[in-house]
C-alpha positions as YAML, in Angstrom:
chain: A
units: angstrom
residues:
- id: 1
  name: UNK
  ca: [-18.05, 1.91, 2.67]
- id: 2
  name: UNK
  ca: [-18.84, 4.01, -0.06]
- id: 3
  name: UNK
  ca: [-16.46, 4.81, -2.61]
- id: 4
  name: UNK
  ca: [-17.12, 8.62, -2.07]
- id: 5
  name: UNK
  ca: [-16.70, 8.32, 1.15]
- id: 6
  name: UNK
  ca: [-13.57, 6.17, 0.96]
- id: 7
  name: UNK
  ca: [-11.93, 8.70, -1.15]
- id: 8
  name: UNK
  ca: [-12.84, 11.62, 1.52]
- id: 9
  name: UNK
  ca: [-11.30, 9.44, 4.28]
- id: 10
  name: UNK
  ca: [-8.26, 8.33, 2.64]
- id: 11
  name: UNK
  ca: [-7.74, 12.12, 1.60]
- id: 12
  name: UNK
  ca: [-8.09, 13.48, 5.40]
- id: 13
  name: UNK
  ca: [-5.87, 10.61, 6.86]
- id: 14
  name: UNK
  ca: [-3.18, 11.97, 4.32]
- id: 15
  name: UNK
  ca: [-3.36, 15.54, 5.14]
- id: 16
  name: UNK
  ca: [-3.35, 14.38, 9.04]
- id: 17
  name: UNK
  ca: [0.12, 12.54, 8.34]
- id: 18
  name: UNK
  ca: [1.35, 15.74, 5.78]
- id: 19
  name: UNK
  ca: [1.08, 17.88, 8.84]
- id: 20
  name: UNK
  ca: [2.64, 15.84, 11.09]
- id: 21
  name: UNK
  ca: [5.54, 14.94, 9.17]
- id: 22
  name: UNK
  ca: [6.08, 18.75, 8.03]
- id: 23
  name: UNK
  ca: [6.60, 19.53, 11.63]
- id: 24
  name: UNK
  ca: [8.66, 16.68, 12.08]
- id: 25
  name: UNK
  ca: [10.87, 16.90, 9.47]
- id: 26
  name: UNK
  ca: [11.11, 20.91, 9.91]
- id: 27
  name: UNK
  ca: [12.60, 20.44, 13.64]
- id: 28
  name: UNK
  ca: [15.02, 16.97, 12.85]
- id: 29
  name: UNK
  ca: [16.22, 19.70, 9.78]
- id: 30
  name: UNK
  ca: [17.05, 22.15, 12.53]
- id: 31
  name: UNK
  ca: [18.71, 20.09, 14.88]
- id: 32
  name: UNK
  ca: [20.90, 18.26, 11.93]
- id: 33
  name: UNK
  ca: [21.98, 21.48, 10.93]
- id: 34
  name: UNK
  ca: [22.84, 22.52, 14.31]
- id: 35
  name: UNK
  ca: [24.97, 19.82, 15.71]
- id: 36
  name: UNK
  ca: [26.16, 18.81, 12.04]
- id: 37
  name: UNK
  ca: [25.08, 15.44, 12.45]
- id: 38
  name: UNK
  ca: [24.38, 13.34, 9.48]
- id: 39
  name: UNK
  ca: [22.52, 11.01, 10.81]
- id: 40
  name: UNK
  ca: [19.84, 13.54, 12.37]
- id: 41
  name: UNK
  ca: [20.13, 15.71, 8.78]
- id: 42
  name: UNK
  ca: [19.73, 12.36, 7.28]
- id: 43
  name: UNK
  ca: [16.49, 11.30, 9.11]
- id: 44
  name: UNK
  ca: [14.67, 14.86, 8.58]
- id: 45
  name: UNK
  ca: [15.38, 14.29, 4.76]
- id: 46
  name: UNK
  ca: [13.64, 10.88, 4.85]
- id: 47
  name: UNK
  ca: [10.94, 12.90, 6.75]
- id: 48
  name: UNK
  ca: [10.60, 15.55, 4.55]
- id: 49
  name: UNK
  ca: [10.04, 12.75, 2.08]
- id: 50
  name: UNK
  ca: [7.42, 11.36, 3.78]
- id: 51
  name: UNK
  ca: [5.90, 14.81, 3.69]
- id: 52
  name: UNK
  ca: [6.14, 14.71, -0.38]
- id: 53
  name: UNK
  ca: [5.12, 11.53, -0.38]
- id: 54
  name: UNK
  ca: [2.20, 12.85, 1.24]
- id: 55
  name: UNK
  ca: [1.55, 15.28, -1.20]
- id: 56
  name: UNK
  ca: [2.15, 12.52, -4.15]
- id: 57
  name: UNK
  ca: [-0.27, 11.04, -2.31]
- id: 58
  name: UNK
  ca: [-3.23, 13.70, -2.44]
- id: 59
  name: UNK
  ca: [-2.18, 13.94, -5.94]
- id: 60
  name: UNK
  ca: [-2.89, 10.50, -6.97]
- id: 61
  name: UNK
  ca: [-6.06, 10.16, -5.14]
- id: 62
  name: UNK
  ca: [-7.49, 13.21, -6.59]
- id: 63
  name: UNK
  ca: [-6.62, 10.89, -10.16]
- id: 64
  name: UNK
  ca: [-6.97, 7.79, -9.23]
- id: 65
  name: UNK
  ca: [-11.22, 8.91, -7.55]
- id: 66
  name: UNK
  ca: [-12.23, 9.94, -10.99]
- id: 67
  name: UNK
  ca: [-15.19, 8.10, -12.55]
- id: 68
  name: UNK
  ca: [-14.80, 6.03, -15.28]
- id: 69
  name: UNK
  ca: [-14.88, 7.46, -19.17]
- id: 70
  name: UNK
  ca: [-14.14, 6.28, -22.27]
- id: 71
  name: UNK
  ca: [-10.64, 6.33, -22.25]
- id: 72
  name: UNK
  ca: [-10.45, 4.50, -19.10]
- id: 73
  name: UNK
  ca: [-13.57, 2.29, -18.71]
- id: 74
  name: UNK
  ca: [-12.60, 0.56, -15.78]
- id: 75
  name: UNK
  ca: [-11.64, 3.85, -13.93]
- id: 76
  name: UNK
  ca: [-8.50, 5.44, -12.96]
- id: 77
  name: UNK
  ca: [-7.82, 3.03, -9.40]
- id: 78
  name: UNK
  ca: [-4.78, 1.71, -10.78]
- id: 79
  name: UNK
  ca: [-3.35, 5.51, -10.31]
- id: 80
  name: UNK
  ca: [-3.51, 4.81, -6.84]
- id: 81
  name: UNK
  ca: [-0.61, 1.90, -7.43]
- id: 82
  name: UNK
  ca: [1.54, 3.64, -9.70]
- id: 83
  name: UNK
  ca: [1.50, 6.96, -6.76]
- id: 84
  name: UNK
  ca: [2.75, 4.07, -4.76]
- id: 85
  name: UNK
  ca: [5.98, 3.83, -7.20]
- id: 86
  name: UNK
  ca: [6.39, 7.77, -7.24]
- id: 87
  name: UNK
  ca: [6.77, 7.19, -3.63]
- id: 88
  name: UNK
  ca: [9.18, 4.41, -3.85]
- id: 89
  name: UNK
  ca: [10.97, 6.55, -6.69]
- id: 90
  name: UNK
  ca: [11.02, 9.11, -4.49]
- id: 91
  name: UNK
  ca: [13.04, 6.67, -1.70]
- id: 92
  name: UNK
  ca: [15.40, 5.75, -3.78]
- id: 93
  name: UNK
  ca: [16.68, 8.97, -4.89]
- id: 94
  name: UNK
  ca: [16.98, 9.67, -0.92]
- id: 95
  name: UNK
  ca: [19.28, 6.23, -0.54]
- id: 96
  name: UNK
  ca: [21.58, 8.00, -3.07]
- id: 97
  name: UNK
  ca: [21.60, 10.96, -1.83]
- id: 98
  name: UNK
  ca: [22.20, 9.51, 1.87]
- id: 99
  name: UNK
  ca: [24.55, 7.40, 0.49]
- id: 100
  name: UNK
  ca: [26.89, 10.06, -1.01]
- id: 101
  name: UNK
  ca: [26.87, 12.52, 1.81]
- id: 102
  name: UNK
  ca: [28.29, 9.32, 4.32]
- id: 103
  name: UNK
  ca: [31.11, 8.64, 2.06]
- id: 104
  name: UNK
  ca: [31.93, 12.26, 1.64]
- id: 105
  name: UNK
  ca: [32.21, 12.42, 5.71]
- id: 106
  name: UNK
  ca: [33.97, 9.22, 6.00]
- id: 107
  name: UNK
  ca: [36.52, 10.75, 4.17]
- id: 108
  name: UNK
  ca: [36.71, 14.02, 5.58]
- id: 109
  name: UNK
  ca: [36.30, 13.04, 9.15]
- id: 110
  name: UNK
  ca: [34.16, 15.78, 10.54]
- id: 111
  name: UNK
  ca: [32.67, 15.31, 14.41]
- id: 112
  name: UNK
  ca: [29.31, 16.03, 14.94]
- id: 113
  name: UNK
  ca: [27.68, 17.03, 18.19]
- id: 114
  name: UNK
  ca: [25.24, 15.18, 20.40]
- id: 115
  name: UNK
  ca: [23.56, 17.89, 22.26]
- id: 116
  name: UNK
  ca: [20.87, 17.73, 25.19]
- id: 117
  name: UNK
  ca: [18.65, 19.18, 22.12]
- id: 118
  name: UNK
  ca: [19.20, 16.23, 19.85]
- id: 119
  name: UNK
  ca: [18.24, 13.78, 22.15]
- id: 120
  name: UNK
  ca: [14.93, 15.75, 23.14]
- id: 121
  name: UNK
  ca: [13.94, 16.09, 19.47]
- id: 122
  name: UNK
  ca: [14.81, 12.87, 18.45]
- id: 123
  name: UNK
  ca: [12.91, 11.28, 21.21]
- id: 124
  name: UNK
  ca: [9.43, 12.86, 20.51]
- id: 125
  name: UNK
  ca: [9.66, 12.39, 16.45]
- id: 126
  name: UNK
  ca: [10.34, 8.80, 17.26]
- id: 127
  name: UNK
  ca: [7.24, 8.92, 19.44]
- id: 128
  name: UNK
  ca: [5.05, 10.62, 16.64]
- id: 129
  name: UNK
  ca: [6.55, 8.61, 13.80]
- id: 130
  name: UNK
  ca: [5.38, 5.27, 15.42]
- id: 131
  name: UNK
  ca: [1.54, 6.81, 16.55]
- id: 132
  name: UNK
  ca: [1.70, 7.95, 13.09]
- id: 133
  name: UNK
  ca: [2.72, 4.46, 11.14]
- id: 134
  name: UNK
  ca: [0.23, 2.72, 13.72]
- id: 135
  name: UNK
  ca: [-2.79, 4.27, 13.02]
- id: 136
  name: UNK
  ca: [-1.36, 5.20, 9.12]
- id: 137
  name: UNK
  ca: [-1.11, 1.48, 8.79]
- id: 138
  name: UNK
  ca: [-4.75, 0.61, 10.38]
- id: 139
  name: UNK
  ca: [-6.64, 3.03, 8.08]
- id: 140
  name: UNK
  ca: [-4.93, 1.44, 5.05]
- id: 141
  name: UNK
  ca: [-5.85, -1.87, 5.94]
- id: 142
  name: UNK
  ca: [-9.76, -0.71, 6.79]
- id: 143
  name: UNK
  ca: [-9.51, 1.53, 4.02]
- id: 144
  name: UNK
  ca: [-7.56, -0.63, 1.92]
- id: 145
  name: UNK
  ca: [-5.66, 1.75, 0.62]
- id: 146
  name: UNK
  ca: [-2.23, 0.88, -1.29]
- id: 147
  name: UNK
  ca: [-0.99, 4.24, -0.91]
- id: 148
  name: UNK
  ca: [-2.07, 4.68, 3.13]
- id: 149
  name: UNK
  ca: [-0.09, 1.27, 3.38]
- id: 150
  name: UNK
  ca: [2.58, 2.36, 1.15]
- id: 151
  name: UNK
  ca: [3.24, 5.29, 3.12]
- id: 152
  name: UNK
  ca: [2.71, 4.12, 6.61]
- id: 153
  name: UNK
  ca: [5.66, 1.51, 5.86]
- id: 154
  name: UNK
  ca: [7.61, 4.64, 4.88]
- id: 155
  name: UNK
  ca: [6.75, 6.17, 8.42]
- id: 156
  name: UNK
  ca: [7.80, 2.97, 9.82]
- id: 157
  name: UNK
  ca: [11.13, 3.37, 8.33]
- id: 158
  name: UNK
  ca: [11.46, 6.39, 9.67]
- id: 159
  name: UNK
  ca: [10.68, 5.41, 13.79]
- id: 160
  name: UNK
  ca: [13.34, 2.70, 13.09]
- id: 161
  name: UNK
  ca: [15.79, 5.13, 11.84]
- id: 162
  name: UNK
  ca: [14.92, 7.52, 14.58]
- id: 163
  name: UNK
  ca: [15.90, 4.93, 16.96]
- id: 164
  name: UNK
  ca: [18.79, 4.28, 15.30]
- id: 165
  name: UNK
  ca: [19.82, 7.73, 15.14]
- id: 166
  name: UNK
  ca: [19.27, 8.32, 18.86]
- id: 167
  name: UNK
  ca: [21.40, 4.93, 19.54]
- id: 168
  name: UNK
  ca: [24.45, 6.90, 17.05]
- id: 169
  name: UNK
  ca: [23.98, 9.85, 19.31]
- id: 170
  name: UNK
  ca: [25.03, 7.64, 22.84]
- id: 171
  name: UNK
  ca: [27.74, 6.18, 20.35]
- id: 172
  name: UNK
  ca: [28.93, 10.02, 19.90]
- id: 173
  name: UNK
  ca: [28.52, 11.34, 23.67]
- id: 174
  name: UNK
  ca: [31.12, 7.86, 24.09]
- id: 175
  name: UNK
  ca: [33.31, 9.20, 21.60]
- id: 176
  name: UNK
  ca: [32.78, 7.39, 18.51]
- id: 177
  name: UNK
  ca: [31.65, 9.73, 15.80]
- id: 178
  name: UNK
  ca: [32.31, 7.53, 13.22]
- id: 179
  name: UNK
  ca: [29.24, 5.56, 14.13]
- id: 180
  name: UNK
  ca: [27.22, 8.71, 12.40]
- id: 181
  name: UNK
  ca: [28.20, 8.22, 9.27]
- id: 182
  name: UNK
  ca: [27.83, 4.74, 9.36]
- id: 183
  name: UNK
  ca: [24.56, 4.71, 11.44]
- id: 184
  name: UNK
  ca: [23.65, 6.98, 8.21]
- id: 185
  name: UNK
  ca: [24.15, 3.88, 5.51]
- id: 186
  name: UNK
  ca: [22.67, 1.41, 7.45]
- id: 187
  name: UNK
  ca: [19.31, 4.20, 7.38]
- id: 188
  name: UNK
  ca: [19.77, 4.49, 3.36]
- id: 189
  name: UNK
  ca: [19.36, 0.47, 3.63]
- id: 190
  name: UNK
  ca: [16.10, 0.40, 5.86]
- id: 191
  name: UNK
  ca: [14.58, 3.15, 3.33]
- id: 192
  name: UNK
  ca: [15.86, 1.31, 0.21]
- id: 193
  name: UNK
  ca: [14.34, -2.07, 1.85]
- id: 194
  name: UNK
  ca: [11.45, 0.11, 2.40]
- id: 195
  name: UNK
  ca: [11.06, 1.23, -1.31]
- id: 196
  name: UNK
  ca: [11.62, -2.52, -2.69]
- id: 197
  name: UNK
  ca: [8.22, -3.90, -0.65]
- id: 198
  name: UNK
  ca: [6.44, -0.97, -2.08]
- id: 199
  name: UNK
  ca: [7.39, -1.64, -5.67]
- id: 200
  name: UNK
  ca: [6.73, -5.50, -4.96]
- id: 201
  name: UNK
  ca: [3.32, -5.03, -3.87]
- id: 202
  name: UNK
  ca: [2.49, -2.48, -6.61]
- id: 203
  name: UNK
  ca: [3.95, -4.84, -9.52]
- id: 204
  name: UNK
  ca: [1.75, -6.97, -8.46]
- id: 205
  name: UNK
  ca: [-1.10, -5.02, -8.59]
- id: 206
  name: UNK
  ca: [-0.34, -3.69, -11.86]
- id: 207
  name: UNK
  ca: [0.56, -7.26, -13.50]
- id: 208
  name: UNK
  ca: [-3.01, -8.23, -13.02]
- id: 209
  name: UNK
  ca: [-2.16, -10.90, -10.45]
- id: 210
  name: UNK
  ca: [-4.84, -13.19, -9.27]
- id: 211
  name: UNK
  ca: [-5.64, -11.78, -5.63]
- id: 212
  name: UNK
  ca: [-8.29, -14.38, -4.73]
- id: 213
  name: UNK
  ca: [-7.58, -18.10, -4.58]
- id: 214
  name: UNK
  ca: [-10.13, -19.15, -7.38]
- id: 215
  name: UNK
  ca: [-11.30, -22.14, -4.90]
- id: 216
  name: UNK
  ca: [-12.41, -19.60, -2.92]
- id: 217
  name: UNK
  ca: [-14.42, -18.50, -5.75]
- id: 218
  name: UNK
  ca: [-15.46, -21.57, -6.67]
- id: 219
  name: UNK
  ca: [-17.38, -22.76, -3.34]
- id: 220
  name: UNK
  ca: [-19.06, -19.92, -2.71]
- id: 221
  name: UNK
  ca: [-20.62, -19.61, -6.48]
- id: 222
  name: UNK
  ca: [-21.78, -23.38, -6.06]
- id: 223
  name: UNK
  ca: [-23.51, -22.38, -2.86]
- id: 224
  name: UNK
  ca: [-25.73, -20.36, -4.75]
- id: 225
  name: UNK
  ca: [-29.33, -22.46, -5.06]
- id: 226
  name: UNK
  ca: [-29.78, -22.97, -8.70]
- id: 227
  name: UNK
  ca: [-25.85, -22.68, -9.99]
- id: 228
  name: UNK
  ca: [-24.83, -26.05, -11.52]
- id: 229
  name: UNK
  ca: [-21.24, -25.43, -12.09]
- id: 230
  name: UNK
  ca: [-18.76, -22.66, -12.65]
- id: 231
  name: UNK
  ca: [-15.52, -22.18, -14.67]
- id: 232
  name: UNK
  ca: [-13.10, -19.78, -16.27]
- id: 233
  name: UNK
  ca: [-12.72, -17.78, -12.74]
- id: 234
  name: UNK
  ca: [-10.39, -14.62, -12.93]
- id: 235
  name: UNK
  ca: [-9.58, -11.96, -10.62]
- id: 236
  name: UNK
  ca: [-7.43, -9.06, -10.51]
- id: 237
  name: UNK
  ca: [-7.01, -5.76, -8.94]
- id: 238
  name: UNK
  ca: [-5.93, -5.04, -5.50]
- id: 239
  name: UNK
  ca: [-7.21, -3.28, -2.12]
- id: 240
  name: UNK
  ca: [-9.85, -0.93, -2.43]
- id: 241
  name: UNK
  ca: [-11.76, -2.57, -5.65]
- id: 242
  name: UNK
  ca: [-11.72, -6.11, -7.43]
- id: 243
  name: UNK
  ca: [-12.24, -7.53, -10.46]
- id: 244
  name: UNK
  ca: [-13.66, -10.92, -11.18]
- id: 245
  name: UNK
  ca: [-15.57, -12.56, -14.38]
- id: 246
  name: UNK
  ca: [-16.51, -15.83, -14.19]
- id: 247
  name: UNK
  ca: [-19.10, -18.67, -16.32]
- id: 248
  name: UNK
  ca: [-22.14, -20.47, -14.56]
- id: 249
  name: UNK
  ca: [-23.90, -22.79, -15.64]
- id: 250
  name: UNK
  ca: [-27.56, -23.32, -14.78]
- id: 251
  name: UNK
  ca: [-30.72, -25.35, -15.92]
- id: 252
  name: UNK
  ca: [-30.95, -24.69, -19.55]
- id: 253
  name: UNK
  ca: [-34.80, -24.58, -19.25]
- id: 254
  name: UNK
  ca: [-35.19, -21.52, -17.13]
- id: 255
  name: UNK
  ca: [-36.11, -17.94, -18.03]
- id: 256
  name: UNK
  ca: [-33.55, -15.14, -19.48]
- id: 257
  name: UNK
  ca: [-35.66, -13.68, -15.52]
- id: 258
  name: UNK
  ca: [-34.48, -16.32, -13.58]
- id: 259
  name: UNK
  ca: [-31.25, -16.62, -14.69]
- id: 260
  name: UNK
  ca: [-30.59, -13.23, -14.51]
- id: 261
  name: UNK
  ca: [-31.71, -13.62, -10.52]
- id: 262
  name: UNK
  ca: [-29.33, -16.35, -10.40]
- id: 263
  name: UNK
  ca: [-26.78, -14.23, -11.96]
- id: 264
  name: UNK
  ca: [-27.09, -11.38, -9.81]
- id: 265
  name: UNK
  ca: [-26.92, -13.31, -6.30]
- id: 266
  name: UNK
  ca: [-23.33, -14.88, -7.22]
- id: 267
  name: UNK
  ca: [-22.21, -11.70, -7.93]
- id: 268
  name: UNK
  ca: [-23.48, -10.78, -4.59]
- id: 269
  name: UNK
  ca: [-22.01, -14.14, -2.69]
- id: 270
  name: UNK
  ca: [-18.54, -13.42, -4.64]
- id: 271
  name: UNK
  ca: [-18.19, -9.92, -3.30]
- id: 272
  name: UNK
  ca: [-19.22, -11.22, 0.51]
- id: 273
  name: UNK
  ca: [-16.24, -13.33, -0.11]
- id: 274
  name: UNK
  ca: [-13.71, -11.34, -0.71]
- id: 275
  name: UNK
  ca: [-14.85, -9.08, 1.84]
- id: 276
  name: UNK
  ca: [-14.58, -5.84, 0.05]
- id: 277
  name: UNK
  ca: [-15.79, -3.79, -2.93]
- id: 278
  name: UNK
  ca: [-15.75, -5.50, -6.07]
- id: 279
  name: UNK
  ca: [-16.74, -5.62, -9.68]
- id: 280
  name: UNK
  ca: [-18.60, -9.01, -10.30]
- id: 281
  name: UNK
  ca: [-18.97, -10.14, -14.27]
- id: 282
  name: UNK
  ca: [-21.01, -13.46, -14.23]
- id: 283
  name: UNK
  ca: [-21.73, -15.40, -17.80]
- id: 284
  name: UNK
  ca: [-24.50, -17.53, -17.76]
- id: 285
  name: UNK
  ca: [-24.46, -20.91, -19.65]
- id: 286
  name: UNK
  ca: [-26.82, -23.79, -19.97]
- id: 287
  name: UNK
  ca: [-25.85, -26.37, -17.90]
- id: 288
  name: UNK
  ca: [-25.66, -29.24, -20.53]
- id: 289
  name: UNK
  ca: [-24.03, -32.76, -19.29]
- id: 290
  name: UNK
  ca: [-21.24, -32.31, -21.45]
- id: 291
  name: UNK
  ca: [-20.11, -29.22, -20.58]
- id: 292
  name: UNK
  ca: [-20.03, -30.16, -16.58]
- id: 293
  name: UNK
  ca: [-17.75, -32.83, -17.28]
- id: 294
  name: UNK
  ca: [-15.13, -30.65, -18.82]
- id: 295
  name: UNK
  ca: [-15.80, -27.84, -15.86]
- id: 296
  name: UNK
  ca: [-13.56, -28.23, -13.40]
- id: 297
  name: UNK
  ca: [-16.24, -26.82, -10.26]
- id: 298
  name: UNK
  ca: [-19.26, -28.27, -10.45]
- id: 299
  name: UNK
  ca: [-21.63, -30.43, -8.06]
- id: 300
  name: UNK
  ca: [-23.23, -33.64, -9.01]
- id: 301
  name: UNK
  ca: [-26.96, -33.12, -10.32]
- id: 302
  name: UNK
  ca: [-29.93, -35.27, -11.92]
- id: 303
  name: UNK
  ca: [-31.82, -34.30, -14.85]
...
């Protein structure tokens, strides 16, 4: 897929889930209020910051789709990671605030309701958080998208809290309210758990961690007709775009033409690898005896 056309797909899969969890959030809000349960008001404030994290989202991609320049040669995809953390910031300010409210009504004992209404509105934004993190989650990984997987894990959160919230409701109608404020801490732990994968799998993006087993690398370079051995493989990057230079070496007698040719179909055979867009940097060297024996891939050859 294009890049452009990544961008434009990423962008309207965003404003999709923006709606959705506006209208979600907006009607969990209501009910929370309504009944003065925690849990519920708890739940539409992890919605509503899905919905920001939606617009974080936009936000980034409208950075991170810029073209290269000279201040930022490689481009600007890494912005697409660090919206990721805004996102997971964003989470943990929630767990806080989540946090504080339960110990304020542990204290002060207050009773909420669990109304006909409740249940009704709970049920169908459980239903639309888990269509939503479904098909959030399968257009990050065809996209490959970190922040369309970033924020369909947040959705997730959400359906499981949903259910949870629904089960503290039951709890309620059975007369235990204290199982809201409760069921209300053990929420600020699935979001917090939530925020910790995102930051893992952005760190890792950012710390230039090899995302290709160089192996990989290796055998399908020396598949190439005409490549005699290959060293010094790196990658880095993440989904959507990666990076890789490696060293060839090929018969020293050859034309600047040929190797070139040779050149340009590892690049090729690399990025059929990996299976997704990437930028290929391939240094040619002359294959001399010497220099195989000190490179660790290479395949046996005759002068």
């Amino acid at each position: 897929m294009r890049r452009s056309s990544r961008s434009r797909a990423i962008r309207n899969t965003l404003l999709v889930v923006l709606a959705l969890n506006l209208t979600v959030a907006v009607a969990k809000l209501i009910v929370g209020i309504v009944t003065g349960s925690l849990a519920i008001l708890s739940d539409g404030l992890n919605s509503l910051f899905d919905a920001s994290a939606n617009v974080v989202g936009l936000v980034g991609m409208a950075v991170a789709t810029r073209p290269p320049d000279p201040e930022h040669p490689y481009g600007h995809r890494r912005f697409e990671a660090l919206t990721a953390l805004v996102i997971a910031g964003a989470m943990g300010l929630l767990v806080v605030q989540i946090l504080q409210e339960a110990w304020q009504r542990l204290h002060a004992g207050a009773h909420p309701e669990a109304t006909p209404l409740s249940f009704a509105v709970m049920t169908a934004t459980l239903l639309v958080n888990v269509g939503v993190s479904t098909w959030e989650r399968r257009r990050g990984q065809e996209l490959r998208s970190p922040i369309l997987s970033a924020d369909a894990k947040h959705t997730a959160a959400d359906a499981l809290v949903s259910l949870a919230v629904i089960a503290g409701l039951v709890a309620v109608r059975l007369g235990y309210p204290l199982v809201d404020p409760l069921l209300a801490i053990g929420i600020a732990g699935v979001i917090g758990w939530g925020a910790w994968t995102i930051i893992r799998d952005a760190a890792l993006t950012l710390s230039d961690t090899a995302v290709v087993p160089v192996e990989v690398i290796e055998c399908a370079v020396l598949a190439v007709p005409g490549v005699r051995g290959v060293h010094n493989v790196r990658t880095r990057g993440g989904d959507g775009l990666v990076w890789v230079d490696l060293h060839i070496q090929v018969d020293p007698e050859l034309s600047v033409r040929a190797a070139h040719d040779i050149a340009s179909t590892v690049a090729r055979a690399v990025e059929d690898t990996i299976g997704q867009s990437a930028d290929v940097t391939v240094h040619v060297e002359p294959a001399l005896p010497e220099h195989l024996r000190a490179t660790r891939g290479y395949r046996a050859w005759m002068e």
